[in-house]
VMD Tcl script that builds the backbone (N, CA, C; Angstrom):
set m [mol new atoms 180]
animate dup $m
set s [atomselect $m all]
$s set {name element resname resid chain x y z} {
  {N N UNK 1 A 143.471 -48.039 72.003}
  {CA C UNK 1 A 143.457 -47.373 73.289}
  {C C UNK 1 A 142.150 -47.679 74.033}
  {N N UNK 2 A 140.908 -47.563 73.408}
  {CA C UNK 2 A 140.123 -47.770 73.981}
  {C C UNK 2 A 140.090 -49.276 74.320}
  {N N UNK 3 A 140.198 -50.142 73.421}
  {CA C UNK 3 A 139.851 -51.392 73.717}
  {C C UNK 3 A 140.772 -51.866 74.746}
  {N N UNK 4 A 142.212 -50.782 75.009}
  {CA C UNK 4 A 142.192 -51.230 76.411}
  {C C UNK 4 A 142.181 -51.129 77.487}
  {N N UNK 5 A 141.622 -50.054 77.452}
  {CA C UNK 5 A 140.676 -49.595 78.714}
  {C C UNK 5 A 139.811 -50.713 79.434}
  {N N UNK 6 A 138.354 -51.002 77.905}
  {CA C UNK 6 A 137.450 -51.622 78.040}
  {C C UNK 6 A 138.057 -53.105 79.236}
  {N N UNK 7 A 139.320 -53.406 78.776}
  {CA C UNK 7 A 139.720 -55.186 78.711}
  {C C UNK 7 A 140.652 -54.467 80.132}
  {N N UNK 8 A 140.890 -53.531 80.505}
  {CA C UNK 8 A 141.846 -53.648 81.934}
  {C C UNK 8 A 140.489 -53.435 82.875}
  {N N UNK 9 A 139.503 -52.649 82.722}
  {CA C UNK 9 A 137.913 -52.296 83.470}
  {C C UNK 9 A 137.358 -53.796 83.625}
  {N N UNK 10 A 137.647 -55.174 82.765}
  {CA C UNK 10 A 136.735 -55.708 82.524}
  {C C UNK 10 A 137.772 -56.658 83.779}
  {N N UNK 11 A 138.780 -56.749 83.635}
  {CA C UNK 11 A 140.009 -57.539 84.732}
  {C C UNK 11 A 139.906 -57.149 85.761}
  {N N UNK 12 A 139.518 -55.939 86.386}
  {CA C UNK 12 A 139.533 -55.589 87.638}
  {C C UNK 12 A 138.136 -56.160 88.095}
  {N N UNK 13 A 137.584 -56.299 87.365}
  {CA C UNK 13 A 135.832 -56.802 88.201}
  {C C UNK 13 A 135.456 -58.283 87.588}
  {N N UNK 14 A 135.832 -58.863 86.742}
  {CA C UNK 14 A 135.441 -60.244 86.175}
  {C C UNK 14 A 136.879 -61.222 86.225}
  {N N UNK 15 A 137.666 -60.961 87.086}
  {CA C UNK 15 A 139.181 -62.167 87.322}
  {C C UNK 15 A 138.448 -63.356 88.187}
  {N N UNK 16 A 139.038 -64.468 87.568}
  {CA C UNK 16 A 138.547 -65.902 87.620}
  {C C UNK 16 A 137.186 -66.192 87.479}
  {N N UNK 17 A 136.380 -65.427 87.111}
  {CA C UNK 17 A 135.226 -65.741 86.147}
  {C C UNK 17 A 135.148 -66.635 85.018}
  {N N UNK 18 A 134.131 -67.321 84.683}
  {CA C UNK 18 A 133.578 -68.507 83.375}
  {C C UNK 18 A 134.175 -67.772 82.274}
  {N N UNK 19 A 134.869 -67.983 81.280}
  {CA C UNK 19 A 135.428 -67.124 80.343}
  {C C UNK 19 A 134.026 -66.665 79.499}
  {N N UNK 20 A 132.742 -67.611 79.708}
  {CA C UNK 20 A 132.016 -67.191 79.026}
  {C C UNK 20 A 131.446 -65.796 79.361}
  {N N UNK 21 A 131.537 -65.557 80.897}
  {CA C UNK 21 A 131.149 -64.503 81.662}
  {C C UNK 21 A 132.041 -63.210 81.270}
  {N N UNK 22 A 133.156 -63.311 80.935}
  {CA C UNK 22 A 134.315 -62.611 80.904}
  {C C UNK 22 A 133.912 -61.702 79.328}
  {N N UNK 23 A 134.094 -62.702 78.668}
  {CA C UNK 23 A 133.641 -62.489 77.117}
  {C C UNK 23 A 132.477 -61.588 76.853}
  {N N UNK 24 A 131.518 -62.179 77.564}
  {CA C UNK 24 A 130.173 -61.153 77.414}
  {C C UNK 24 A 130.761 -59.751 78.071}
  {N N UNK 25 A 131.620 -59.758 79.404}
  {CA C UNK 25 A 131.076 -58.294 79.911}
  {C C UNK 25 A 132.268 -57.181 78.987}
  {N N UNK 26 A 133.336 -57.924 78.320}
  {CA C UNK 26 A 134.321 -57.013 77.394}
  {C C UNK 26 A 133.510 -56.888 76.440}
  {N N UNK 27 A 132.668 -57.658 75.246}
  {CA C UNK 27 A 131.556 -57.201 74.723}
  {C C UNK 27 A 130.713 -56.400 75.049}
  {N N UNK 28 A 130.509 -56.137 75.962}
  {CA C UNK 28 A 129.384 -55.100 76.978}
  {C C UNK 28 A 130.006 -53.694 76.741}
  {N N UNK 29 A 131.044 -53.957 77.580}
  {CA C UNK 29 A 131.961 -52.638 77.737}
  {C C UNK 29 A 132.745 -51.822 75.957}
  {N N UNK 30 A 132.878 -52.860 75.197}
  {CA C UNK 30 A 133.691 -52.529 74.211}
  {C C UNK 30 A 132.395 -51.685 73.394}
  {N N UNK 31 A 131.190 -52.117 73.574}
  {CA C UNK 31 A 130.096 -51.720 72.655}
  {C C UNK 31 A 129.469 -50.396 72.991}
  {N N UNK 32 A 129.496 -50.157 74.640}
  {CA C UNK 32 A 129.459 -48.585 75.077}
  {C C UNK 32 A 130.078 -48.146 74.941}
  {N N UNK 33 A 131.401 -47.810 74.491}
  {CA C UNK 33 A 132.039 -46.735 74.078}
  {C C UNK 33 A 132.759 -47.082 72.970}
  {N N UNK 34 A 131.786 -47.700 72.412}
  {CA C UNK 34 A 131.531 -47.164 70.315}
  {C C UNK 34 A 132.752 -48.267 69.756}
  {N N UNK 35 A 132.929 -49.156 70.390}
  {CA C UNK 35 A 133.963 -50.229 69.558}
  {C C UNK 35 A 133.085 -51.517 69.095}
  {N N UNK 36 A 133.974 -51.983 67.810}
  {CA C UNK 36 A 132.856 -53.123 67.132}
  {C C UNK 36 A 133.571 -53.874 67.864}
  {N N UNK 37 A 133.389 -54.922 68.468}
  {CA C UNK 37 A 134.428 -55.750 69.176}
  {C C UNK 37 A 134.333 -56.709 67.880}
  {N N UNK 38 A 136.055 -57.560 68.651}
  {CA C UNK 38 A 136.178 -58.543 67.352}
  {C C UNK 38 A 136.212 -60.075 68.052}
  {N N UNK 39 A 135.220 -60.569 67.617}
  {CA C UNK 39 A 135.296 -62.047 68.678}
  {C C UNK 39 A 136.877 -63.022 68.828}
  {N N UNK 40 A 137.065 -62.991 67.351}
  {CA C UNK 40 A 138.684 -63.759 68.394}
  {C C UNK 40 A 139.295 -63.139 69.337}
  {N N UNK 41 A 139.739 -61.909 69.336}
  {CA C UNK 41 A 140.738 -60.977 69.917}
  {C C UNK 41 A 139.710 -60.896 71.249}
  {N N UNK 42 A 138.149 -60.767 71.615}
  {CA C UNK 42 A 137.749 -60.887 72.972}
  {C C UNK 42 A 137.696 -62.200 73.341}
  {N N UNK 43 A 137.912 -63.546 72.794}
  {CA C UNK 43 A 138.172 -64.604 73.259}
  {C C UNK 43 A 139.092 -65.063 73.834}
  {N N UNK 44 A 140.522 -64.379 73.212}
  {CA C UNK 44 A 141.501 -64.324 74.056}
  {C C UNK 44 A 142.009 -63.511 75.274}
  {N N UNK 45 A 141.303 -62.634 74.965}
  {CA C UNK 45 A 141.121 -61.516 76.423}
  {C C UNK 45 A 140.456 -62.574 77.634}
  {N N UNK 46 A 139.230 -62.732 77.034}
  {CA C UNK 46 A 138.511 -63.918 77.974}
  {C C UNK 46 A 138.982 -65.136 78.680}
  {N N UNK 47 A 139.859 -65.343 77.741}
  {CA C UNK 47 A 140.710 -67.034 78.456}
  {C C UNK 47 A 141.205 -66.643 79.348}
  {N N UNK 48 A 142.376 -65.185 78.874}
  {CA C UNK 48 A 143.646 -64.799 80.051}
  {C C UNK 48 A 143.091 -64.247 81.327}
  {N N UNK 49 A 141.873 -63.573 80.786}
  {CA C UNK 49 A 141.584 -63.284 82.445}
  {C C UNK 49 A 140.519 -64.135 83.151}
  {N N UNK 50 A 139.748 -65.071 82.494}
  {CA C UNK 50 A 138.853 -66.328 83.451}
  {C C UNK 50 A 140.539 -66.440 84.286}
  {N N UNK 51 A 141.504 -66.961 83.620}
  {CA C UNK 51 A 142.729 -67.998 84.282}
  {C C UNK 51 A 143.448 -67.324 85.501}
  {N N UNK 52 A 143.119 -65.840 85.765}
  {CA C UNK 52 A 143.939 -65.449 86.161}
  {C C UNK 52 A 143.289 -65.463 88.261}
  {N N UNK 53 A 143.878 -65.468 88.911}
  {CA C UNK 53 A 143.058 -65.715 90.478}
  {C C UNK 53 A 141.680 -64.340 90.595}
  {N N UNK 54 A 141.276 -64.932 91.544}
  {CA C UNK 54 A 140.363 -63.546 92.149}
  {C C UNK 54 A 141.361 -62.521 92.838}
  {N N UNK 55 A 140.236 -61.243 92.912}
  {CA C UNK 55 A 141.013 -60.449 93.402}
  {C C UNK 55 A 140.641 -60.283 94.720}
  {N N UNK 56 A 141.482 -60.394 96.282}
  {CA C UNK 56 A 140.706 -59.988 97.537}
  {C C UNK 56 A 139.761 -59.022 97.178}
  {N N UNK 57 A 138.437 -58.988 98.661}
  {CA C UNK 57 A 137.923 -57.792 98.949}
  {C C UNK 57 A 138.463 -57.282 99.191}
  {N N UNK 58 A 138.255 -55.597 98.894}
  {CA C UNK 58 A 138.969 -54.317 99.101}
  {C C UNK 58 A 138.568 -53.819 100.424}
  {N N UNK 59 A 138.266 -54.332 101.773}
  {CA C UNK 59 A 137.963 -53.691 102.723}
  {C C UNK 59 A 138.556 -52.544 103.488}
  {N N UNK 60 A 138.153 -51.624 102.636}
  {CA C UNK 60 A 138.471 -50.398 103.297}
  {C C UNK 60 A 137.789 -49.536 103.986}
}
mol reanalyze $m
mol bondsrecalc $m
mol representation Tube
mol addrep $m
């Protein structure tokens, strides 16, 4: 549950990012709220969302 929180928080602000960029900030996030992250399973988080488009600005 938590870890997917961490990995939908990390998609809304890091989509089409360097997967390396991606990777670090689900590591970031997974480690503040007390998860050991597991590097394969955030590597693949990382691929799917570097690949995925940007998101427009929200100009509201």
């Amino acid at each position: 549950m938590r870890v997917d929180y961490a990995v939908n928080k990390v998609m809304q602000t890091h989509r089409g990012q360097h997967e390396d960029q991606v990777a670090q900030a689900i590591h970031d996030q997974l480690r503040a709220i007390g998860v050991v992250p597991n590097n394969r399973q955030i590597a693949q988080y990382a691929a799917a969302i570097s690949a995925l488009p940007e998101l427009p600005p929200n100009n509201k």
